[in-house]
Structures are given as C-alpha cells and as structure tokens.
C-alpha positions as a Python dict, from the first residue, in 0.01 Angstrom:
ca = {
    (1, 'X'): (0, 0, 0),
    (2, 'X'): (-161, 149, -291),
    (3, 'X'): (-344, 400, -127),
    (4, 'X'): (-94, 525, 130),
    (5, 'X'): (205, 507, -239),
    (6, 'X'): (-45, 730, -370),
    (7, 'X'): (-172, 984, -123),
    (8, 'X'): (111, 985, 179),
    (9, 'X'): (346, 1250, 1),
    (10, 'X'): (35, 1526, -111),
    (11, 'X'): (-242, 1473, 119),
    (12, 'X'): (-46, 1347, 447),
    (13, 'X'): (-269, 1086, 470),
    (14, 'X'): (-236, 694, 559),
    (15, 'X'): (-463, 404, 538),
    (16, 'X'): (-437, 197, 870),
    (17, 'X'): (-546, -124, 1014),
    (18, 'X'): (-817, -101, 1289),
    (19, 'X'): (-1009, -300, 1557),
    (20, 'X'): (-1397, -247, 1587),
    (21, 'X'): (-1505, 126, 1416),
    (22, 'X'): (-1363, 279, 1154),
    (23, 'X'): (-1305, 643, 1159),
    (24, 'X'): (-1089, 903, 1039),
    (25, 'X'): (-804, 1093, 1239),
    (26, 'X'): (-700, 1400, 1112),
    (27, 'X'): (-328, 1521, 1140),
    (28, 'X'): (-307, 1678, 1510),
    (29, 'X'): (35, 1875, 1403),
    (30, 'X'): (117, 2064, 1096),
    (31, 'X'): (375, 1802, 916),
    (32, 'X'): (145, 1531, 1110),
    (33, 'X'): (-11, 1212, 881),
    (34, 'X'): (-424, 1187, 877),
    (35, 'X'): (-551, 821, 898),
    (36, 'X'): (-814, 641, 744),
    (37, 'X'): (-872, 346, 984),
    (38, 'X'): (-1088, 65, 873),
    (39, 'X'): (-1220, -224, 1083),
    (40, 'X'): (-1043, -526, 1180),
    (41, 'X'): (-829, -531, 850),
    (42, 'X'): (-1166, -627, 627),
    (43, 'X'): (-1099, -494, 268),
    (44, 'X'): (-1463, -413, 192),
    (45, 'X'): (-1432, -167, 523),
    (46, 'X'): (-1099, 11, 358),
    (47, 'X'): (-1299, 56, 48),
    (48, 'X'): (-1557, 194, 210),
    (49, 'X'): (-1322, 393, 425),
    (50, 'X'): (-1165, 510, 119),
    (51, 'X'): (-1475, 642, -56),
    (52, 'X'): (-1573, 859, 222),
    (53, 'X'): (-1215, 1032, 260),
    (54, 'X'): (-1224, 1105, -164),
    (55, 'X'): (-1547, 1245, -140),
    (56, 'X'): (-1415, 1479, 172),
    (57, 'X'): (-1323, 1818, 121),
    (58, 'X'): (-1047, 2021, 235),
    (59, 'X'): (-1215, 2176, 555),
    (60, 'X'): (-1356, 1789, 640),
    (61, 'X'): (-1061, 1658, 650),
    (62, 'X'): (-969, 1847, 918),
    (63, 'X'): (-1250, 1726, 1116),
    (64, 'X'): (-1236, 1363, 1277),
    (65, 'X'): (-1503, 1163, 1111),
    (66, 'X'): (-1475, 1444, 838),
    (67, 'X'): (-1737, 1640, 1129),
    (68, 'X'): (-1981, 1376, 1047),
    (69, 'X'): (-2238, 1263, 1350),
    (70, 'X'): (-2263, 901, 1317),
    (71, 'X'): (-2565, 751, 1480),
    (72, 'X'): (-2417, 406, 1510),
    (73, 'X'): (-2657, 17, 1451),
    (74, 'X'): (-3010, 56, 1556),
    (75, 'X'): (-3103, 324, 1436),
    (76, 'X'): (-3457, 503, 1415),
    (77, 'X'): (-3665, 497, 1086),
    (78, 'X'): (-3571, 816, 1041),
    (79, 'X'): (-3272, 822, 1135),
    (80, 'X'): (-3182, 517, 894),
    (81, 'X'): (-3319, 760, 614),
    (82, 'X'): (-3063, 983, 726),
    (83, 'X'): (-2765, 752, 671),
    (84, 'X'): (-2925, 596, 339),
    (85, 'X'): (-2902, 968, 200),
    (86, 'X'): (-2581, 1060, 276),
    (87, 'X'): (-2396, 722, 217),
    (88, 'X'): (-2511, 707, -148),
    (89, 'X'): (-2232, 819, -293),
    (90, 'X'): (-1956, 690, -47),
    (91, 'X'): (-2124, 361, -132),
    (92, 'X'): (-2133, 437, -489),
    (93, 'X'): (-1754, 424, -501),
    (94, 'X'): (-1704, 191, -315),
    (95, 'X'): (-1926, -26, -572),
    (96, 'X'): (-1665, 115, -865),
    (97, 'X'): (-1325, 29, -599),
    (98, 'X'): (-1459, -329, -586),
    (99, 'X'): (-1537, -356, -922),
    (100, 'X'): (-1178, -235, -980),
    (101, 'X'): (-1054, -474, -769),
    (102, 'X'): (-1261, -779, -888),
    (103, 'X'): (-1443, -819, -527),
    (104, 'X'): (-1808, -854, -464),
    (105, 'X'): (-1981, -549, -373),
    (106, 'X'): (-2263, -555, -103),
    (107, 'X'): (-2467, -226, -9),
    (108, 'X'): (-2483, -192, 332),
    (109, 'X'): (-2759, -80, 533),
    (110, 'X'): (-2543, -71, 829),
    (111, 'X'): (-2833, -91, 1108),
    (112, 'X'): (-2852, -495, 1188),
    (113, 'X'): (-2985, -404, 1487),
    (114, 'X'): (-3252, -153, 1416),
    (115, 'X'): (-3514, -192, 1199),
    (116, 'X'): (-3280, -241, 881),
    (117, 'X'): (-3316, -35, 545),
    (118, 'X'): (-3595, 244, 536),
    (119, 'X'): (-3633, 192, 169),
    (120, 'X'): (-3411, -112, 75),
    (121, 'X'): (-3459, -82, -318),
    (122, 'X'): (-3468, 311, -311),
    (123, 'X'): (-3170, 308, -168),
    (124, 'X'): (-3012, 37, -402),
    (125, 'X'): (-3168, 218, -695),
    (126, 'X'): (-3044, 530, -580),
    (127, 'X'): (-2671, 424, -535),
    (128, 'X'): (-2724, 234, -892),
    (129, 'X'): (-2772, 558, -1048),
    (130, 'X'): (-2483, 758, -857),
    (131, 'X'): (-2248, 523, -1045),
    (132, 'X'): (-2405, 510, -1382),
    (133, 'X'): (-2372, 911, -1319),
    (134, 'X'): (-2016, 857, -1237),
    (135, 'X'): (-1922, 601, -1547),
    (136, 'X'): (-2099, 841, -1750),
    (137, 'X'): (-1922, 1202, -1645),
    (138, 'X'): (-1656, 1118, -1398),
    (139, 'X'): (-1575, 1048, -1031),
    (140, 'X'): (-1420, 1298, -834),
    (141, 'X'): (-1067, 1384, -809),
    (142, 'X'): (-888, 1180, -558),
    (143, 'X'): (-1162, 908, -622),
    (144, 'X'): (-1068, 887, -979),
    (145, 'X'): (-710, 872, -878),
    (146, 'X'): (-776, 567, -676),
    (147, 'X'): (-1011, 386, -907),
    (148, 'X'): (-763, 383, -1190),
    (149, 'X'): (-486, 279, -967),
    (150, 'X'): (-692, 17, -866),
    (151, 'X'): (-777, -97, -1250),
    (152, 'X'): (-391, -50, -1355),
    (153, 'X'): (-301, -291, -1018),
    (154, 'X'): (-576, -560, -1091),
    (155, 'X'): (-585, -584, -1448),
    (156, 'X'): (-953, -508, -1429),
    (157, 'X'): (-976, -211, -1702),
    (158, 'X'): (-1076, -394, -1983),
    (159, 'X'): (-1313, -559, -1865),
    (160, 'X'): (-1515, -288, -1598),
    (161, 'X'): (-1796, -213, -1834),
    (162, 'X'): (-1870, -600, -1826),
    (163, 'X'): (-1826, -669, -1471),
    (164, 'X'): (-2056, -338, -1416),
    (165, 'X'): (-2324, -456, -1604),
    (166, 'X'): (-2328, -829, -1452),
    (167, 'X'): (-2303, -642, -1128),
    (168, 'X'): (-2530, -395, -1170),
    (169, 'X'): (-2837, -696, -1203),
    (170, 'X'): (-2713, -853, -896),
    (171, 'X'): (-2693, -572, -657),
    (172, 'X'): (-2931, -324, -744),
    (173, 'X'): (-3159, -476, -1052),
    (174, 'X'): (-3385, -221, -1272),
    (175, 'X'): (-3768, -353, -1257),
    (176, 'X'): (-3679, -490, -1564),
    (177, 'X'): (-3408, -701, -1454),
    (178, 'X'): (-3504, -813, -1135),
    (179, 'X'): (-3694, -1083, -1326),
    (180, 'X'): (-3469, -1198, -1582),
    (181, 'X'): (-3171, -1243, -1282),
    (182, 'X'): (-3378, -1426, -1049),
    (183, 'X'): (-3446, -1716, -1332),
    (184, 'X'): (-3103, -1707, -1400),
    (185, 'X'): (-3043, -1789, -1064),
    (186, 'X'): (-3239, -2050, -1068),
    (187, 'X'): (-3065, -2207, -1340),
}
C-alpha cells in the first residue's frame, strides 16, 4: 500500500504479490503500470524487491529484471562474487527499510545450493559500510522517499540511530564487536 500510494501516480509503477521468483516487469504500453513482484507475499522479499527498483535508473527500468542476468542458487565461486558485488547496495537498503519498519534484517547470500558466500564477512562488512555511507550523506532519491515513508508509517524515526547500532553488532559486527556481542549472547 505504501509503496504503490507513493510511486503509482509518477513512476507507473506497482508492488505485486508473487509465487516463486521475484522480478520486475516493465510497462509493455506507454500509459502501462511496471511491477515489482516479490515472492510468495514474504515482506523481507518486497523489501528487497524494493531496494533494487530505487537504486534503478531510468533506462533499467525499462528493462525486465532492470537488464540484469541473474545466475539463479548454486552458483560458481565466482560467480557468487559476482552477486555479492552487485547486491551490496540493494541489500544495504533493504537493511535501512527493515530497520524502518522494525523487522529483522538478514543478508542474504542467496546460493543455498552452491557453495554459499565467497567471502561471508567481506560481504557483511561491505554492506555495513554502504549504510553507514548512506546514514552519513544520504540514500538515493526514490530510496529516501521510501525509507521516510516507512519511518513516518512505523513510528520508527526516533529511534533508527538506536536500532542501527544494536543492529549493526548483530548482522555485520566490526572485529571489535564481534567479541563483545557473542558474550552478550551468552548472557
């Protein structure tokens, strides 16, 4: 609802309710309606789903699957280093949707069949950063219109910073942390 209140009217675009993949469907005529379409109605998949199309520019979003080739679970080694590259940021505001939102965040290797993550803490450390970047100077456009949507709908603005930083430990710790929130785990 929130996304398809804010977005129909400008960007002729919907968010819809899917079955297995999730994928994006351009508008096939001129006054036509693109879709977002994420899996079996899961709400981390729309967020995810979400993050992609805000990060998509103009000539993408003509393109179904923005143009992207999607090698899909069990993938190579290098192909898995592939994905982990170009899904840092999607995943990175994803991380700042759910935080919005007040649900748990997970990164997602997305290749339970392969061989998993090519470099599971690189790639948490690298998606870490891509959202400290975009606390500290700003998300892009359509993203930013989203994420304070999403903080004006849930309440969840006052108290971001704090969730971030609790997150933060639990999802992709610093050296520095890891320690620290594994014996308060334990506790």
């Amino acid at each position: 609802m929130l996304f398809n209140d804010l977005f129909r009217e400008d960007y002729r675009t919907i968010l819809v309710k899917g079955s297995d993949e999730p994928e994006y469907l351009p508008a096939v005529e001129p006054a036509g309606v693109a879709q977002v379409v994420f899996a079996h109605g899961y709400y981390a998949s729309a967020l995810h789903e979400i993050s992609h199309w805000c990060i998509a520019g103009e000539r993408r979003r003509t393109l179904h699957d923005y143009g992207y080739w999607y090698c899909p679970d069990g993938r190579t080694s290098e192909q898995q280093r592939e994905f982990e590259q170009v899904e840092v940021k999607p995943q990175a505001i994803e991380w700042l949707f759910a935080l919005a939102t007040g649900s748990r965040f997970h990164i997602s290797a997305d290749n339970l069949s392969g061989d998993g993550a090519a470099d599971d803490k690189g790639f948490r450390t690298r998606v870490r950063a891509q959202v400290e970047k975009y606390l500290n100077s700003g998300l892009p456009y359509r993203a930013n219109l989203f994420f304070e949507t999403l903080k004006t709908f849930y309440g969840t603005g006052d108290r971001l910073v704090q969730s971030w930083e609790l997150d933060r430990t639990r999802v992709a710790p610093a050296d520095s942390e890891s320690d620290a929130y594994r014996k308060a785990e334990v506790v």
